[in-house]
Structures are given as C-alpha cells and as structure tokens.
MOPAC internal coordinates of N, CA, C and O (Angstrom, degrees):
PM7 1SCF
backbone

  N    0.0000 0     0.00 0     0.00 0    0    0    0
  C    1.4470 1     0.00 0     0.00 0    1    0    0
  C    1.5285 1   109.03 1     0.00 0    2    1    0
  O    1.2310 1   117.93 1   -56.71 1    3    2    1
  N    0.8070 1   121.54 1   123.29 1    3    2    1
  C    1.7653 1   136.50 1   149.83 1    5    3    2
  C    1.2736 1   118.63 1   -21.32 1    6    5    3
  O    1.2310 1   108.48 1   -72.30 1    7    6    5
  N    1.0182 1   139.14 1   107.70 1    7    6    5
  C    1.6895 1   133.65 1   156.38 1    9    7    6
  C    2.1700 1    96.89 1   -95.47 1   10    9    7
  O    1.2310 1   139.79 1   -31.75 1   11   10    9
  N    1.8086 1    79.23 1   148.25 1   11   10    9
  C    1.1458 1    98.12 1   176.11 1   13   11   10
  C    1.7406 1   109.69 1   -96.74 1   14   13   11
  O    1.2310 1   131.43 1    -5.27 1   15   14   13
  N    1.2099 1    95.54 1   174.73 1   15   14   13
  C    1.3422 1   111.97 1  -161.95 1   17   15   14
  C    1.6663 1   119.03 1  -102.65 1   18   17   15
  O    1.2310 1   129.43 1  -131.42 1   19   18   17
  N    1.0563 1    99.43 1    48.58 1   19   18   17
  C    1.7815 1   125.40 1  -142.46 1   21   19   18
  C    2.2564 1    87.81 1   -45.36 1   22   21   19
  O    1.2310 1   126.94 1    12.46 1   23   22   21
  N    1.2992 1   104.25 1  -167.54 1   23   22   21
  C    1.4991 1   102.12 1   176.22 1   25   23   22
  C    1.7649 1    93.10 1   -97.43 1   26   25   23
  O    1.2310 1   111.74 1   107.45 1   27   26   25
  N    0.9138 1   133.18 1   -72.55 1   27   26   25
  C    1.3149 1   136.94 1   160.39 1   29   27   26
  C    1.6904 1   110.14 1     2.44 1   30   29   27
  O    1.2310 1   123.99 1   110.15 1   31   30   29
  N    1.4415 1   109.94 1   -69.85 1   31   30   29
  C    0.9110 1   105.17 1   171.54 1   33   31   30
  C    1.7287 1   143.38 1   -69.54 1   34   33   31
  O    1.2310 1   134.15 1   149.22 1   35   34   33
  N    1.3463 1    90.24 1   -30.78 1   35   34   33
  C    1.8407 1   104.95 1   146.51 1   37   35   34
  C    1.3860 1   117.95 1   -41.18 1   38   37   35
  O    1.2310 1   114.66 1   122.41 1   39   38   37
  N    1.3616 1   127.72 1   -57.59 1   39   38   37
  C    1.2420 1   149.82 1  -154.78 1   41   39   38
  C    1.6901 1   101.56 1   -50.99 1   42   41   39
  O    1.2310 1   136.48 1   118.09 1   43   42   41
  N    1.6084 1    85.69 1   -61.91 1   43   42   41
  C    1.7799 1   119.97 1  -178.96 1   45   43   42
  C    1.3158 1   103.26 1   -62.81 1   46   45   43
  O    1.2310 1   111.11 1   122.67 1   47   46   45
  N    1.1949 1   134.34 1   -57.33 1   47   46   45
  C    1.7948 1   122.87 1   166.42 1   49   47   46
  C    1.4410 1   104.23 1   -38.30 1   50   49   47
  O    1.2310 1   120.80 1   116.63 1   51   50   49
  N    1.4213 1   116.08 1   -63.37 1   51   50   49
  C    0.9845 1   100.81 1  -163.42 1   53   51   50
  C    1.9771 1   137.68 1   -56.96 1   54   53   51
  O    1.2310 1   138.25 1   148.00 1   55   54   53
  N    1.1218 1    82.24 1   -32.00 1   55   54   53
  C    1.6730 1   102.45 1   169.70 1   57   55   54
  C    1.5117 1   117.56 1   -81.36 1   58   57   55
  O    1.2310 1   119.49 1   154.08 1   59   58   57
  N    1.4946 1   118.59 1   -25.92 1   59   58   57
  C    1.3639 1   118.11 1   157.40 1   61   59   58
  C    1.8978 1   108.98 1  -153.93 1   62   61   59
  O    1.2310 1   112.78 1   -47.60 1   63   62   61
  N    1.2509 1   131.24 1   132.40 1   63   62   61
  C    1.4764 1   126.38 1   138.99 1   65   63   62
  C    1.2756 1   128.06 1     5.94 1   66   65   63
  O    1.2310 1   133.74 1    86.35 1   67   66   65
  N    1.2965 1    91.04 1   -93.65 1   67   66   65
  C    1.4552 1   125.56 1  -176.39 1   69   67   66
  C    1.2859 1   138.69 1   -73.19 1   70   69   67
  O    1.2310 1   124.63 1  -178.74 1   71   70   69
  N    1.6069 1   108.72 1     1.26 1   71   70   69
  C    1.1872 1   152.62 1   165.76 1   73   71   70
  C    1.6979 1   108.80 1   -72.95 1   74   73   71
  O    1.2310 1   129.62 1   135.25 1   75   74   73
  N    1.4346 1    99.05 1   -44.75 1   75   74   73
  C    1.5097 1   105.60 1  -159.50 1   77   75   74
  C    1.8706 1    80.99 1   -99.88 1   78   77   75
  O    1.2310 1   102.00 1    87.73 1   79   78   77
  N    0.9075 1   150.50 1   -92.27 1   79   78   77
  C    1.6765 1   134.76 1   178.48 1   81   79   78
  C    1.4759 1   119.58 1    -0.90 1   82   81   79
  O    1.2310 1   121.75 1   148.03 1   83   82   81
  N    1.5415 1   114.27 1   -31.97 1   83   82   81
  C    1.4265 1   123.94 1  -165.18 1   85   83   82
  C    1.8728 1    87.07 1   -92.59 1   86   85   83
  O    1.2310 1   125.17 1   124.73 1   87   86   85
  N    1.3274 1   107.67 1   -55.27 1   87   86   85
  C    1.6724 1   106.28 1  -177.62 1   89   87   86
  C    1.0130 1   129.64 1   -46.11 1   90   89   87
  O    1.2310 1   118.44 1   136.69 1   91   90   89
  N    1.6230 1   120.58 1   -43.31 1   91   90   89
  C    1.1434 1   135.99 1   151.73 1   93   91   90
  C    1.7708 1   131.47 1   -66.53 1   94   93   91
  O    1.2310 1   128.75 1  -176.33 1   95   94   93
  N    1.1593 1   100.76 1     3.67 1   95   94   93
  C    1.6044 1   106.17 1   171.78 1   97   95   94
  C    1.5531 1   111.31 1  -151.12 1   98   97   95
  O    1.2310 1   138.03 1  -124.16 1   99   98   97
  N    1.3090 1    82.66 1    55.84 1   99   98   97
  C    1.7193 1   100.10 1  -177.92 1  101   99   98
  C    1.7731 1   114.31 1   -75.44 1  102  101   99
  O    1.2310 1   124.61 1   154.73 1  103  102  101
  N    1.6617 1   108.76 1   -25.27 1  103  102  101
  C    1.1739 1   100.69 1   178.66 1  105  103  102
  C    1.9208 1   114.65 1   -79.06 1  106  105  103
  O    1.2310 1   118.13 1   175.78 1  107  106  105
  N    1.2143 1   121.16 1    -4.22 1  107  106  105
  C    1.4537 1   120.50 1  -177.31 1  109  107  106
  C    1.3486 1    90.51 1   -95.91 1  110  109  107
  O    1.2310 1    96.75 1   178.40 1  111  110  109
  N    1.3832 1   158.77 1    -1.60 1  111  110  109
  C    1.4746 1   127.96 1  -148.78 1  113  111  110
  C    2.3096 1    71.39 1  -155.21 1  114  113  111
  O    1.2310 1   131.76 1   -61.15 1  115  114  113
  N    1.9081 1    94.90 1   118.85 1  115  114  113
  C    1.2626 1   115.61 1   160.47 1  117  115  114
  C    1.6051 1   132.88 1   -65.93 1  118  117  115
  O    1.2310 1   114.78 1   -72.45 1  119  118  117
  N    0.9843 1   127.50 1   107.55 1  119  118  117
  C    1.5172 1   119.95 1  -172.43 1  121  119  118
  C    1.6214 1   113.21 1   -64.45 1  122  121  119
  O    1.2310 1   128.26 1   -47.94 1  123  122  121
  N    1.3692 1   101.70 1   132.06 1  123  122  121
  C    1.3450 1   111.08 1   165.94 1  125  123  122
  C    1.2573 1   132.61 1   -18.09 1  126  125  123
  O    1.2310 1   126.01 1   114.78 1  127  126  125
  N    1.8249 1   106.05 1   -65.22 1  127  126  125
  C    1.2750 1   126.99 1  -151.22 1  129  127  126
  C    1.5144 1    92.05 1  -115.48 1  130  129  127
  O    1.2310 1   109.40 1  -145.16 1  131  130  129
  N    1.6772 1   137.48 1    34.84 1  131  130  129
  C    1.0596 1   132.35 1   172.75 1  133  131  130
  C    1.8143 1   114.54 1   -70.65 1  134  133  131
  O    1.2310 1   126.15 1   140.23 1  135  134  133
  N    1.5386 1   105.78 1   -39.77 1  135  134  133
  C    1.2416 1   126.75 1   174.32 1  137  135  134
  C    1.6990 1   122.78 1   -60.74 1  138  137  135
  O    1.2310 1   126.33 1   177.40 1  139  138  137
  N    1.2200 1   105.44 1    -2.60 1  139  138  137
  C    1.7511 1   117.02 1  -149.29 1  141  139  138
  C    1.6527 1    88.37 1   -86.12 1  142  141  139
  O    1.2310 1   104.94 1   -95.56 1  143  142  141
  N    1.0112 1   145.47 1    84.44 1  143  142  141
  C    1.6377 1   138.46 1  -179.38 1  145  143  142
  C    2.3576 1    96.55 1   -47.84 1  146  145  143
  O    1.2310 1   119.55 1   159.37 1  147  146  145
  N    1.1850 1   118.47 1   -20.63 1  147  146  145
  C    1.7256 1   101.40 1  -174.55 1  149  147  146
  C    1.4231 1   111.89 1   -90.64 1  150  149  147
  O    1.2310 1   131.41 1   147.95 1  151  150  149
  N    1.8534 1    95.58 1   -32.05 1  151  150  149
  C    1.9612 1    91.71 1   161.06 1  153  151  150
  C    1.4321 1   146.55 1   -57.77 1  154  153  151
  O    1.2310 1   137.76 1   144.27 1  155  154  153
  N    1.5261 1    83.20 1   -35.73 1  155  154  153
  C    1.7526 1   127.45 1   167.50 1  157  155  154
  C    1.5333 1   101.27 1   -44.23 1  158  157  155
  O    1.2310 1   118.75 1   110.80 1  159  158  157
  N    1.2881 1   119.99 1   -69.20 1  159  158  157
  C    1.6623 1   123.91 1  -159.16 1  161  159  158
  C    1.5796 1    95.68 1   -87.21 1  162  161  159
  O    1.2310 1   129.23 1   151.28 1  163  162  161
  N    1.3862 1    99.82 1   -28.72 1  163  162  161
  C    1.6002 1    95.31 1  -156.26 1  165  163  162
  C    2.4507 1   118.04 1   -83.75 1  166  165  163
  O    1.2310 1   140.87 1   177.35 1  167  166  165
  N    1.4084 1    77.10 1    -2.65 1  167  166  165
  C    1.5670 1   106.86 1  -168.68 1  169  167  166
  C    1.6298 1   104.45 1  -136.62 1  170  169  167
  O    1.2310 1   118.84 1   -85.34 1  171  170  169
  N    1.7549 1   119.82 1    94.66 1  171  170  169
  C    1.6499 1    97.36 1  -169.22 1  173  171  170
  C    1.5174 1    88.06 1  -102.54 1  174  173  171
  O    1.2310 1   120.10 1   180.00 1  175  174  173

C-alpha cells in the first residue's frame, strides 16, 4: 500500500530522513515510553 506524503510528514523529512522511515513504520519499532503509566494519562 502507498503512504501519502502528508505535510506533517514532509515537515519531518525535512528536519530528519530517518525520522520520516521511522514515522512511517511505526508499527514494527516499540515505543520507549509506552510502559510510562504518567505519559499514558498525561498524553491521550
């Protein structure tokens, strides 16, 4: 499937590469701070 090239995501290339590879393949790569119960409430 195709991902688009949203502006957001432009933005993020632009400020890094590899930034935007990670954005777009967010479901293979686990977040750090998923476990964090204050990020959790504090970020919905």
């Amino acid at each position: 499937m195709t991902e688009l090239l949203t502006k957001s995501l432009f933005t993020t290339a632009l400020e890094c590469p590899r930034k935007l590879y990670y954005a777009t393949h967010a479901e293979q790569y686990d977040d750090a701070n998923s476990d964090n119960d204050f990020l959790r409430y504090a970020c919905p």
